[in-house]
C-alpha positions as CSV (number, residue, x, y, z in Angstrom):
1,X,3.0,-32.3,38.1
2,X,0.5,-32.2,35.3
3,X,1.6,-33.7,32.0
4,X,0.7,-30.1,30.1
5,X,3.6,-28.3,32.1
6,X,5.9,-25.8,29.8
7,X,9.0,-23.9,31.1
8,X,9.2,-20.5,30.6
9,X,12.7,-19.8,27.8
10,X,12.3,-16.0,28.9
11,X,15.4,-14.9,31.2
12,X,15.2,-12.7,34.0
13,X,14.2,-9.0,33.4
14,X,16.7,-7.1,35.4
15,X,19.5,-8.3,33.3
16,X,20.9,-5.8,30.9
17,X,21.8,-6.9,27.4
18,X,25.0,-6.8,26.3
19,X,26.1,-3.7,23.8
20,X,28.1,-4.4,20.9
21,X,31.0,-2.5,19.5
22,X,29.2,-0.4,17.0
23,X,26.5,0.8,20.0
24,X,29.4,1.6,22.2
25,X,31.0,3.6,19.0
26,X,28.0,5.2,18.4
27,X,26.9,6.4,22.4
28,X,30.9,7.6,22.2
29,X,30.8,9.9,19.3
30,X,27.7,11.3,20.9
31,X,28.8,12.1,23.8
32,X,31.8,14.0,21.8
33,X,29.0,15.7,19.6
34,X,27.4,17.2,23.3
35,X,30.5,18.1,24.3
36,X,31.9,20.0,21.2
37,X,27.8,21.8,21.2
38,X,28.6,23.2,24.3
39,X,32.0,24.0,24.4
40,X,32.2,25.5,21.0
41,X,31.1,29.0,22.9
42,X,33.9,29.3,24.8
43,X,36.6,28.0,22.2
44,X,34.7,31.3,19.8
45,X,35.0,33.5,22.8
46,X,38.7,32.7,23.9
47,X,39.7,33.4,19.9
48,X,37.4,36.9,19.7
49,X,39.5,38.1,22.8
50,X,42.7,36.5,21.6
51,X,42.1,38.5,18.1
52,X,41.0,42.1,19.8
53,X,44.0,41.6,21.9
54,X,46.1,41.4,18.9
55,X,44.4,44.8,17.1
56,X,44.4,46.7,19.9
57,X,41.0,46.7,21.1
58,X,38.7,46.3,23.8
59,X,38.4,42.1,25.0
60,X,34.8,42.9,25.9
61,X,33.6,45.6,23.9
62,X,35.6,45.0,20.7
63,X,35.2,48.9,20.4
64,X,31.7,49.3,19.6
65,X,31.4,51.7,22.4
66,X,32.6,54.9,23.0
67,X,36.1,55.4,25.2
68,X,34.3,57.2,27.8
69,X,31.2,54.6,27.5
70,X,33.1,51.3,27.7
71,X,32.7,49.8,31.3
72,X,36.0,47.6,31.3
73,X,38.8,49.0,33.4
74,X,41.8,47.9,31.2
75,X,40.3,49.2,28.0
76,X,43.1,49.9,25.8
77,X,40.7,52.6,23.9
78,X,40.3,54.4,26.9
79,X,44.1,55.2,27.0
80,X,44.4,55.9,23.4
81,X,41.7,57.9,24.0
82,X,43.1,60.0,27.1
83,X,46.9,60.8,24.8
């Protein structure tokens, strides 16, 4: 070969680098950020029926409707309202 010859240094482009602690860390609280986004609905909906349980009213409704307007079948307003 020619006496101007170089090597190329560069690795191989299919290898993936390696991750360090604090990328891991970070990639792991956002995944925990996505989850909490999304299941923060259901954790509020679970406590509004937990807490209109408790006061008597409708787990749907919350009351806002009329006895004879409310579309659930085990609306407690609907048999206060039929005493």
């Amino acid at each position: 070969m020619g006496c101007g010859t170089t090597q190329s240094r560069a690795g191989p482009v299919d290898v993936m680098p390696t991750w360090t602690l604090d990328q891991i860390a970070g990639l792991a609280f956002g995944v925990l950020m996505v989850v909490c986004y999304f299941g923060a609905q259901q954790v509020d909906v679970a406590v509004a029926k937990q807490q209109r349980r408790q006061l008597g009213l409708c787990e749907e409704c919350g009351g806002l409707y009329n006895a004879e307007s409310c579309l659930q079948d085990k609306c407690p307003m609907k048999a206060k309202a039929s005493r």
